[in-house]
C-alpha positions in Angstrom: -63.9 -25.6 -81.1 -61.5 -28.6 -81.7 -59.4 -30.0 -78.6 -57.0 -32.1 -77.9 -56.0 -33.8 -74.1 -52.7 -35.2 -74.2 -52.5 -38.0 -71.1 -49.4 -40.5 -70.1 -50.6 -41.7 -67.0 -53.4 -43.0 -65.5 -53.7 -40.2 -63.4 -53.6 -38.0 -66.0 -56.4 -39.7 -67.3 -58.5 -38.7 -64.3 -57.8 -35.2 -64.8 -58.8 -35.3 -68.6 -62.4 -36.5 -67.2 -62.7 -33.5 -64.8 -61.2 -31.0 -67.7 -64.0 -32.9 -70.7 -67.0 -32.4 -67.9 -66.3 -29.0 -66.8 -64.3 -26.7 -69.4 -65.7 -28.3 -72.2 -69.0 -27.2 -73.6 -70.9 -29.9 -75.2 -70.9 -28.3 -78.9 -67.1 -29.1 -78.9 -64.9 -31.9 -80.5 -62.4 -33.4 -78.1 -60.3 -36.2 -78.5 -58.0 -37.9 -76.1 -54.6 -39.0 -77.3 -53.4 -42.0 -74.8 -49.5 -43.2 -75.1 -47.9 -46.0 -74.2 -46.3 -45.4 -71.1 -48.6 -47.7 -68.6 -49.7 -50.7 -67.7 -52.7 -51.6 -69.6 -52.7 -49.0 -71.6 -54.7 -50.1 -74.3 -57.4 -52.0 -72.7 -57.9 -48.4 -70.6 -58.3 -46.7 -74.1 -61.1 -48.9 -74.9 -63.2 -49.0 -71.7 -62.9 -45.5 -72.5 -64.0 -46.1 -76.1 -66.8 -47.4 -74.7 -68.2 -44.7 -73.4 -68.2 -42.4 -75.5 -66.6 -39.5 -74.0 -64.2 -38.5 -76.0 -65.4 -37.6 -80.0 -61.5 -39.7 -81.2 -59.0 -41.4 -78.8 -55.5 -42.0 -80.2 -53.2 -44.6 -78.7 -49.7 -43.5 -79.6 -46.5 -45.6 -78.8 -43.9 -43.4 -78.0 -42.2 -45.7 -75.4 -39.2 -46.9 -77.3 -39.0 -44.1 -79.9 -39.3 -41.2 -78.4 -38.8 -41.3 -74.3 -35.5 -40.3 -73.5 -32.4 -42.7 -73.3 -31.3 -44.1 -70.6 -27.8 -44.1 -70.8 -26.2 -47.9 -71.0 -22.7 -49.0 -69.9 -22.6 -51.3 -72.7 -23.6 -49.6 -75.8 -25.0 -51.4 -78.6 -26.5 -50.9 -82.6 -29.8 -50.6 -80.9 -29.0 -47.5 -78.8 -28.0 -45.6 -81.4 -30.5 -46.7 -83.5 -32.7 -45.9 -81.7 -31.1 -42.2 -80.8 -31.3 -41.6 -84.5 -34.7 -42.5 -85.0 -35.6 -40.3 -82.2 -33.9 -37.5 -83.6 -35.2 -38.3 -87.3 -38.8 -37.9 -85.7 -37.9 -34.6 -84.0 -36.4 -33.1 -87.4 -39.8 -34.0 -88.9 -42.7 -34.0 -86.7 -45.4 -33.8 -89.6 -43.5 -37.5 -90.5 -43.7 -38.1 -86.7 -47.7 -37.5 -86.1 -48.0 -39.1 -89.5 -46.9 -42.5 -87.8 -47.8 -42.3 -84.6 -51.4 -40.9 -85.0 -51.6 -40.4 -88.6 -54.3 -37.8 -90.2 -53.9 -35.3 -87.5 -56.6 -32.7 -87.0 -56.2 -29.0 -86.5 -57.0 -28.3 -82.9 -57.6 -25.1 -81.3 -56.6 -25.7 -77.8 -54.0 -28.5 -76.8 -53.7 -30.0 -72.9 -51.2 -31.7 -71.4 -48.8 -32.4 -68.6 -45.7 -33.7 -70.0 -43.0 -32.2 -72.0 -40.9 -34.6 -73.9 -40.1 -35.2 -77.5 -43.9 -35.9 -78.8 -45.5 -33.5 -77.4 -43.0 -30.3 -78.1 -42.7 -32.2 -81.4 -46.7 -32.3 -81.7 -46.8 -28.1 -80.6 -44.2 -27.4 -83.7 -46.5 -29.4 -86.2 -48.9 -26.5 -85.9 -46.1 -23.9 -86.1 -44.8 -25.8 -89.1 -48.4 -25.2 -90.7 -49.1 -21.8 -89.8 -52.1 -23.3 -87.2 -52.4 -20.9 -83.8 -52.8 -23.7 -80.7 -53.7 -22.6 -77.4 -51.4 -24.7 -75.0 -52.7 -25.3 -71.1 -51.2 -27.3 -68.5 -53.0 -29.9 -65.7 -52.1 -31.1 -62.7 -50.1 -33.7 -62.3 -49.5 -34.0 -58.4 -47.5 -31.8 -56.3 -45.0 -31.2 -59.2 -47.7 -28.9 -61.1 -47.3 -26.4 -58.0 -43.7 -26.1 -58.5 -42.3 -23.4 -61.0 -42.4 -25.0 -64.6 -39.5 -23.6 -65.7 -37.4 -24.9 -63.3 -39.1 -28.5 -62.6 -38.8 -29.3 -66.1 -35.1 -28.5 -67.3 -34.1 -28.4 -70.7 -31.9 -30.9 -71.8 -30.9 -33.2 -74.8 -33.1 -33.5 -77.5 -35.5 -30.9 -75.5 -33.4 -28.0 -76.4 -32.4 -29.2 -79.9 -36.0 -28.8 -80.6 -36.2 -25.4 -79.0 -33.2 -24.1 -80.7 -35.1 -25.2 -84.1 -38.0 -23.6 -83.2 -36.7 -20.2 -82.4 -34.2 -19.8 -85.7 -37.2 -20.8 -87.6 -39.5 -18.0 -85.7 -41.7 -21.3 -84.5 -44.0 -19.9 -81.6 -46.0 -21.9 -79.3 -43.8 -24.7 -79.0 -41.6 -24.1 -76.1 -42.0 -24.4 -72.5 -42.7 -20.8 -71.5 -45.2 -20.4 -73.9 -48.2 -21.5 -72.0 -52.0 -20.4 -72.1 -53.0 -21.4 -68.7 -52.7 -23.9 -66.2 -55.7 -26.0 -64.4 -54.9 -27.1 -60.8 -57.0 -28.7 -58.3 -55.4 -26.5 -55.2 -54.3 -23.7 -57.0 -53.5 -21.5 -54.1 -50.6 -24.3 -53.1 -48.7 -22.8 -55.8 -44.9 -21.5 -54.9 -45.0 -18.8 -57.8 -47.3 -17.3 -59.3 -47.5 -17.9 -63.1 -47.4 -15.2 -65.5 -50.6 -17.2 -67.4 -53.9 -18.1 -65.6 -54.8 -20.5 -63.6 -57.9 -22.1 -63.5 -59.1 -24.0 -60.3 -60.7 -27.5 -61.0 -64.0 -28.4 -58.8 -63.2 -32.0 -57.6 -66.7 -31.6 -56.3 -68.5 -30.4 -59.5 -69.1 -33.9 -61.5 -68.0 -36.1 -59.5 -70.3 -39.0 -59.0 -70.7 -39.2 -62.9 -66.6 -39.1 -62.7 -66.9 -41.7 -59.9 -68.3 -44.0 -62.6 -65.8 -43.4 -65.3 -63.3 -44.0 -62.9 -64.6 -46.9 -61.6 -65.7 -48.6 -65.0 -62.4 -47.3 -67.4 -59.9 -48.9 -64.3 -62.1 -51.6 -63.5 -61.7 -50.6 -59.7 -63.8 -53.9 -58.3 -62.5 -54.5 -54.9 -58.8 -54.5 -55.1 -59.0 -52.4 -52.0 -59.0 -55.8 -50.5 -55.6 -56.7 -51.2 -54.5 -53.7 -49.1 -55.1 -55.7 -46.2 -52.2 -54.5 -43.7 -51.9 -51.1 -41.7 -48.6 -50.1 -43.2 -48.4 -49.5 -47.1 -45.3 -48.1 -48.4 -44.8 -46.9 -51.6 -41.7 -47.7 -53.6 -40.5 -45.2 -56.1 -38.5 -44.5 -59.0 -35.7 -42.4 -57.5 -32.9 -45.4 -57.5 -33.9 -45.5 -60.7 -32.3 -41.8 -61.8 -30.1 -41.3 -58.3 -28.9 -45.3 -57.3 -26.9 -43.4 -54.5 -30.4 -43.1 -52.7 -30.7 -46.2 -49.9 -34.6 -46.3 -49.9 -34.3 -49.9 -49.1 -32.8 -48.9 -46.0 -35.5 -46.7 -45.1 -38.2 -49.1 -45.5 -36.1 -52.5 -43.5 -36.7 -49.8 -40.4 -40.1 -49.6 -40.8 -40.8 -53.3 -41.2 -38.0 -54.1 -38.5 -40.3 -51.8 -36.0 -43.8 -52.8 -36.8 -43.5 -56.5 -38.3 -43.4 -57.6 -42.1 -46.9 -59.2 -41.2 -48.0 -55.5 -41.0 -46.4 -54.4 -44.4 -47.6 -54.0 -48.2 -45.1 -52.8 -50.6 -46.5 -51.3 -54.0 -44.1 -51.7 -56.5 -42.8 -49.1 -58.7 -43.6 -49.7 -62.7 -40.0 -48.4 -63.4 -38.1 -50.6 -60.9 -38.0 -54.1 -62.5 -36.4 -55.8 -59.7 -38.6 -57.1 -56.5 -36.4 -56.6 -53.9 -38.6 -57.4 -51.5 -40.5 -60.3 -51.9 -37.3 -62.3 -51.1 -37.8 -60.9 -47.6 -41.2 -62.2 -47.1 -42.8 -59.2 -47.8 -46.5 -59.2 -49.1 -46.2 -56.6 -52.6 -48.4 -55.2 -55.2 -47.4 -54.5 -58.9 -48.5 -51.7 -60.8 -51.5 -52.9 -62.7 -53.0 -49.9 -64.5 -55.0 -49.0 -62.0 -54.4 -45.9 -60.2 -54.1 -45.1 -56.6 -56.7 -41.8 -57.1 -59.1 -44.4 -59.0 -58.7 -46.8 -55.6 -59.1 -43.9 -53.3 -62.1 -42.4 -55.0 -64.5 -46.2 -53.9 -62.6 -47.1 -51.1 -61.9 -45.7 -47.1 -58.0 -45.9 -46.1 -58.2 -43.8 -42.7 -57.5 -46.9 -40.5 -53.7 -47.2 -42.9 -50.3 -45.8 -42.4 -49.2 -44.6 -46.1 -45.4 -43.8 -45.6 -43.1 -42.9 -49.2 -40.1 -40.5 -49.4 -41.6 -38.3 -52.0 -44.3 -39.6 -54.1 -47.1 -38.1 -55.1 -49.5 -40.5 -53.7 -49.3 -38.7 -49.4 -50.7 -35.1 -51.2 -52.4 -36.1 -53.6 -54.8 -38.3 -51.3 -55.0 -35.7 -49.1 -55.8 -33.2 -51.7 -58.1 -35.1 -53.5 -60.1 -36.0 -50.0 -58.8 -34.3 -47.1 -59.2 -37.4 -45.3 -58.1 -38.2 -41.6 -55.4 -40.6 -42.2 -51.3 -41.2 -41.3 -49.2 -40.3 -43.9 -45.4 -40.1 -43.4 -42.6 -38.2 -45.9 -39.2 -39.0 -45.6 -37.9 -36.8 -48.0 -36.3 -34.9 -45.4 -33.8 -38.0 -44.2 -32.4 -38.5 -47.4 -29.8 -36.5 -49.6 -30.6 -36.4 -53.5 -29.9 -34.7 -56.5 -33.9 -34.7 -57.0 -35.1 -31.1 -57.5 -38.3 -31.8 -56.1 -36.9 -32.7 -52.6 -34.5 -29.1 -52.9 -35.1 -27.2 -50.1 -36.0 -23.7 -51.7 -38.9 -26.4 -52.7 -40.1 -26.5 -48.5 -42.6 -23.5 -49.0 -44.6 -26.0 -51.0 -44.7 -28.5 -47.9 -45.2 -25.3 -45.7 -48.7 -24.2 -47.6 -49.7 -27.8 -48.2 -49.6 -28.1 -44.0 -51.4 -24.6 -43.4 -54.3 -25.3 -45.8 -55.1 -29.3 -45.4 -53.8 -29.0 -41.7 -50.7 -30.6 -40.0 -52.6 -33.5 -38.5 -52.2 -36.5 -40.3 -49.3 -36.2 -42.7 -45.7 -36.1 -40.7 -42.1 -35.2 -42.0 -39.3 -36.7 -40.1 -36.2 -35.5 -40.2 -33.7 -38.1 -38.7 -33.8 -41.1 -37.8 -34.5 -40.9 -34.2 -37.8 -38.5 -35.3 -38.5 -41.4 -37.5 -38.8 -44.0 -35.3 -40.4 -42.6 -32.4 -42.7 -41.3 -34.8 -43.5 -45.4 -35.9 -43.8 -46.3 -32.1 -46.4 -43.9 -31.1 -48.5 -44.8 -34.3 -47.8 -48.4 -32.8 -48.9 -47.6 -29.7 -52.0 -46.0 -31.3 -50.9 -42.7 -29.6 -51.4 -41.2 -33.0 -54.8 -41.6 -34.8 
């Protein structure tokens, strides 16, 4: 059986290990298609080259031809230009794989997370040729548990495709029309799918995983430069809401325990340091991800505090570690469909089934702080 593992993120990489060593039997071909949309990218797709996991790994650059548009106050040649190349490669996804990938093989089973413009445009390639694909989902952090069909809206160029797809009687290429779905916590799910769900064995694998992990990201000992108690993690969500005062969020926490106590890790998508000015020790993205840190490394003596990344349930997913984690989600007011409230049953079963200690979810201000001086005054532990 030929398959394919579609992966954007080096977290997403982590998950295409687990998915090779356990739901793959060894008679099969799988190849790994890796895009451009991280740091590193390419020296990641040859450590995994290296060793000889995957049968073909594909490095596709999709970054500034195929992502969506961010809209631009001043609009120049280059935006549409680049619109209309986009929507040339939708129209003509054979031309599409043809330049990104080139000879394209016919798979039997597709996986992947993300639904964008390549990959909906790389599902109607095999409509286009008459080819059945079997498409599952992976996880992809706490989003995965959410319903699909809602997390994922359809918009722009998204439902241009779609609306091709179904006049032409295309199947298999929109978002609904899913095989299955591999989680590592499936029973955090808020809905039920109407596909299967298969349960991945963090367990099952894992020191050989350890050592791809640790090799392909070149871990070493970067844990070192996580040197202070407090490590927030700065997020993309000025990026798509700028009404959203994180910064404010994060001067209280370094006004109540000291900037001498504080790491920052950068966001990739927010270009600006806007807190090294202040004095503040910070981390840039460097390929490596935080799963592939956490895997070598023990963080139970830090305080990980973000509004709603992925990195709090993940970690405590992944491990089910003792540690502090604070959300603040709950203080803000967005536009972000993650942070909805008909969302909360999510945050309810992840408390019931890792347990409530450890990870906290202020909801004001006052909550917040008090919260910050009892971890101070090691009250909490």
């Amino acid at each position: 059986m030929k398959k394919v593992i579609m992966v954007q993120t080096p977290y997403q990489i982590i998950v295409a290990l687990y998915i090779k060593e356990q739901f793959c039997k060894e008679k099969d071909k799988v190849d790994l298609i890796i895009t451009d949309t991280f740091n590193n990218y390419e020296k990641v797709a040859q450590r995994i080259k290296e060793k000889h996991i995957f049968d073909n790994i594909y490095i596709v650059k999709i970054k500034n031809t195929l992502l969506p548009i961010v809209k631009q106050k001043n609009i120049d040649f280059k935006y549409y230009f680049t619109n209309l190349k986009k929507l040339y490669y939708i129209l003509r996804p054979k031309y599409m794989l043809k330049k990104t990938i080139g000879n394209i093989e016919l798979y039997d089973e597709m996986y992947c997370w993300n639904y964008d413009a390549f990959s909906a445009s790389f599902r109607s390639y095999f409509s286009f040729i008459k080819k059945p694909i079997k498409i599952y989902l992976f996880d992809e952090g706490y989003v995965s548990y959410f319903p699909i069909e809602e997390i994922i809206p359809k918009k722009g160029f998204l439902k241009l495709i779609e609306y091709r797809n179904r006049i032409y009687g295309y199947s298999n290429v929109i978002r609904e029309n899913i095989d299955g779905l591999y989680l590592f916590e499936p029973n955090l799910l808020i809905k039920k799918p109407k596909y299967p769900v298969y349960k991945i064995d963090r367990k099952k694998n894992n020191k050989k995983i350890i050592n791809y992990i640790t090799d392909i990201f070149e871990v070493g000992d970067i844990a070192k430069k996580y040197d202070r108690k407090y490590i927030i993690f700065e997020e993309a969500l000025i990026a798509n809401d700028p009404t959203i005062d994180d910064e404010k969020l994060y001067d209280q926490v370094i006004k109540k325990v000291g900037k001498e106590n504080v790491i920052i890790k950068l966001h990739p998508r927010i270009e600006n340091n806007r807190f090294s000015k202040k004095g503040i020790k910070t981390l840039g993205s460097d390929g490596i991800p935080w799963e592939a840190i956490t895997f070598t490394n023990d963080f139970s003596d830090k305080v990980f505090i973000a509004i709603n990344s992925n990195t709090i349930p993940n970690y405590k997913m992944f491990f089910g570690n003792n540690f502090i984690g604070i959300m603040l989600f709950k203080m803000i007011k967005t536009n972000s469909i993650c942070m909805n409230e008909k969302y909360s049953q999510f945050w309810e079963n992840f408390e019931a089934i890792k347990g409530k200690k450890g990870v906290y979810f202020p909801k004001t201000v006052t909550e917040f702080n008090n919260l910050l001086e009892e971890i101070k005054e090691n009250k909490i532990k």
